[in-house]
C-alpha positions in Angstrom: -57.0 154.6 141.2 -53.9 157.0 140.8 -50.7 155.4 142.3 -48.0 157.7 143.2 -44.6 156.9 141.7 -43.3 157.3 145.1 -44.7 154.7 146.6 -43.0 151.8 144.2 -39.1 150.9 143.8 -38.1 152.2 140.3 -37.2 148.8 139.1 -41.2 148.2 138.7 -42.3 151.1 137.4 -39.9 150.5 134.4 -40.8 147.4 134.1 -44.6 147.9 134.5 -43.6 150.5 131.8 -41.9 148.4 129.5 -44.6 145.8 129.9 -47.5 148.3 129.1 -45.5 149.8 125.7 -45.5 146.1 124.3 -49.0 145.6 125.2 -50.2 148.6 123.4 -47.8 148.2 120.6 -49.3 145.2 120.1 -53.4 146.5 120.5 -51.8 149.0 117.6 -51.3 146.2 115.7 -54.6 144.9 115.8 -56.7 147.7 115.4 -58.1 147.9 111.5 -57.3 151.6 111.2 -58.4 151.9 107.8 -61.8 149.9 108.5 -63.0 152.6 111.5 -66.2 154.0 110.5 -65.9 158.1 110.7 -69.1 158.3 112.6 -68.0 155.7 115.3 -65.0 157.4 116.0 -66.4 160.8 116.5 -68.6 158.5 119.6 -65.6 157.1 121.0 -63.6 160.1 121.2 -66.9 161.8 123.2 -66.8 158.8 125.1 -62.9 159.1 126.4 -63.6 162.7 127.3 -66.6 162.3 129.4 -64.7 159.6 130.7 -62.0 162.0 131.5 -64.1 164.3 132.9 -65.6 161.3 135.1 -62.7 160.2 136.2 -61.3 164.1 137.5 -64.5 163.8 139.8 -63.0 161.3 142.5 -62.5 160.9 146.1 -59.8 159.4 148.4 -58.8 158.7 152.0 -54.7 158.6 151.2 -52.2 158.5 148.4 -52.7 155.5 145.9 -56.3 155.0 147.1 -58.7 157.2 144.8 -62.2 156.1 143.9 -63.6 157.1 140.5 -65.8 155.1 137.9 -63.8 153.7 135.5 -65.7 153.1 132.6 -63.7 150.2 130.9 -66.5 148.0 130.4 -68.3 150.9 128.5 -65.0 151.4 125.9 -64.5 147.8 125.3 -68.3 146.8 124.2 -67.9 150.0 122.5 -64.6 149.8 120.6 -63.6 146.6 121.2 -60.4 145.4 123.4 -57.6 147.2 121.2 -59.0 150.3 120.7 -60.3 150.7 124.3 -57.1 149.8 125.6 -55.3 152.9 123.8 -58.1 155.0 124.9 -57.7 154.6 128.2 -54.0 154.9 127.4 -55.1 158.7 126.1 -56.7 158.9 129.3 -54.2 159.0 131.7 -51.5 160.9 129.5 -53.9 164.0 129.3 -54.6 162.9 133.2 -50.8 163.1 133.4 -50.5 166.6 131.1 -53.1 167.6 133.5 -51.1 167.9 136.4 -53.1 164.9 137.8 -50.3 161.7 138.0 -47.2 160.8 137.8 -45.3 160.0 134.6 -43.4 157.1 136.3 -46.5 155.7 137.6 -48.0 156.1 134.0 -47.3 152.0 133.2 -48.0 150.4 136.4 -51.7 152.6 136.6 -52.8 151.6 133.4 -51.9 147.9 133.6 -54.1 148.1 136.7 -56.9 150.5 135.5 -56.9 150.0 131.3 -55.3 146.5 131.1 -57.1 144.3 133.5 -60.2 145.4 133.8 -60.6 145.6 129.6 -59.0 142.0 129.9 -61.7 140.7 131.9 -64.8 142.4 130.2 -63.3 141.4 127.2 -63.0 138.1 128.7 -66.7 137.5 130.1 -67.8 139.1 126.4 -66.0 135.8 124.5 -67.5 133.2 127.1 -70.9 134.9 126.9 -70.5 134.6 123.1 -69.6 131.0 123.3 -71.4 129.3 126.0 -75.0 131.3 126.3 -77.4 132.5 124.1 -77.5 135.4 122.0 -79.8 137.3 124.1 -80.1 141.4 124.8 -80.7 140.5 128.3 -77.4 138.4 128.1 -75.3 141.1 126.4 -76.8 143.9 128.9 -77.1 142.4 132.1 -74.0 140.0 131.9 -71.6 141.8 129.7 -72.5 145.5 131.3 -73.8 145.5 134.1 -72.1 142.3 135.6 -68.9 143.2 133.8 -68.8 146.4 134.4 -68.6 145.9 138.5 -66.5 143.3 138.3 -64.0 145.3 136.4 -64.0 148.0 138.7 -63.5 145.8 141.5 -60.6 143.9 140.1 -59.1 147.1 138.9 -59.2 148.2 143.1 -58.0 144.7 144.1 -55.3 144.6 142.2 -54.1 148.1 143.6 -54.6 147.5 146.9 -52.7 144.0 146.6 -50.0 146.5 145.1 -49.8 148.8 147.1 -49.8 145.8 150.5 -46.9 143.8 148.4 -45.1 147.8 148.2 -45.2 148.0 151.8 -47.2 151.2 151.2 -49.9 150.7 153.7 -50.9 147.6 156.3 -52.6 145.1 154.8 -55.6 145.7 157.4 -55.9 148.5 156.7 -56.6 148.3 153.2 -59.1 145.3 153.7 -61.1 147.0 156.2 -60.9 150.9 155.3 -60.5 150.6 151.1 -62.3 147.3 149.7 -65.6 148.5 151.3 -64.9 151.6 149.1 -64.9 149.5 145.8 -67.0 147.1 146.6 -70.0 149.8 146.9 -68.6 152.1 144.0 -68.6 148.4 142.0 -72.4 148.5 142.1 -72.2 152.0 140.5 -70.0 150.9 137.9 -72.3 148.0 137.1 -75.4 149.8 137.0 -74.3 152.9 135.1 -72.2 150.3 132.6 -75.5 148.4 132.5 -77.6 151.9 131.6 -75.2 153.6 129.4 -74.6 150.3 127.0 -78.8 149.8 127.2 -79.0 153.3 125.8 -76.6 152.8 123.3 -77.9 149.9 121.8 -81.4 151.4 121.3 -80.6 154.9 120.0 -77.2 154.0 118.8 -76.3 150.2 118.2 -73.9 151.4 115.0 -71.7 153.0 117.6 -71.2 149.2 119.2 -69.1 147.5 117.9 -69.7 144.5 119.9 -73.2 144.5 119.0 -75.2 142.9 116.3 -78.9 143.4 115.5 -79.0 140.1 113.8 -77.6 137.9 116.1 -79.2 139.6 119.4 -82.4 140.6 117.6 -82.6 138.1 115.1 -83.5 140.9 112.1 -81.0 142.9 110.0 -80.4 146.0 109.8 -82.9 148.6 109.5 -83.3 150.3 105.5 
């Protein structure tokens, strides 16, 4: 979703603005800089450039209502909340650089395409840990593939409900002409969330960092 600036009164943009700088001041904060593992990094940098990539490959029926996959699901199993949530902040300054937003908007997008949906996978990762078993088919099915199109669909929700409170568009219209929209790109989201992280965690479970051989596996890891 890419909200045009002109669209929203300038006293929420700031403020969305101001609210997303504290936010990822404070995700700076918490990220263990000196603790990143080289080879990890190198992953999640690929990872927020075919997510760029991804997200330039998009459709829409009017301003403020895009539909891209949004990948946030995959960058928080991945890095983790923190990190994920300044990636996606990367994200949508090059998307920005690129000609392809609007600097004003730059706050208000992210809180509804970085902030929310890495809330909520982040979220449904923490129950998951606390209330079921440690199981692959937990982690994969649950905190991918569920997660994954749930965050997506949040993430369109919440824009929609913006862009209704805005008085950019009836609220009709959004419910009948855009939710459909998310609600079958959701299912994408899920299942390629669902695929990638499956992947990953075969090939490459050193690149997750929300993944542990020992306690979804049950062994250590391999010599």
């Amino acid at each position: 979703m890419d909200l045009p600036a002109v669209l929203f009164p300038l006293w929420l943009l700031w403020t969305a603005a101001a609210v997303a700088g504290l936010v990822l001041g404070f995700a700076a904060t918490r990220v263990r800089w000196r603790q990143l593992d080289a080879a990890a990094c190198n992953a999640w940098m690929g990872a927020v450039v075919l997510l760029l990539g991804l997200w330039l490959m998009k459709g829409g029926l009017k301003p403020g209502l895009s539909f891209h996959l949004l990948g946030a699901t995959v960058l928080t199993l991945l890095m983790g909340p923190w990190l994920a949530l300044l990636a996606m902040a990367l994200l949508l300054l090059a998307l920005v650089a690129g000609g392809h937003g609007d600097v004003l908007a730059l706050g208000l997008n992210w809180l509804l395409t970085a902030a929310l949906p890495v809330g909520l996978s982040s979220l449904l990762l923490q129950l998951a840990r606390r209330h079921l078993p440690a199981q692959l088919f937990v982690y994969v099915f649950l905190n991918a593939f569920v997660a994954g199109g749930l965050s997506l669909f949040l993430s369109g929700a919440a824009g929609m409900l913006a862009l209704g409170l805005g008085g950019a568009y009836a609220a009709d219209y959004l419910l009948e002409e855009a939710l459909p929209f998310y609600f079958l790109l959701s299912w994408s989201e899920a299942f390629i969330s669902g695929l990638v992280m499956a992947i990953l965690i075969v090939y490459r479970p050193q690149w997750v960092a929300s993944f542990d051989d020992a306690a979804y596996l049950g062994r250590g890891p391999e010599i």
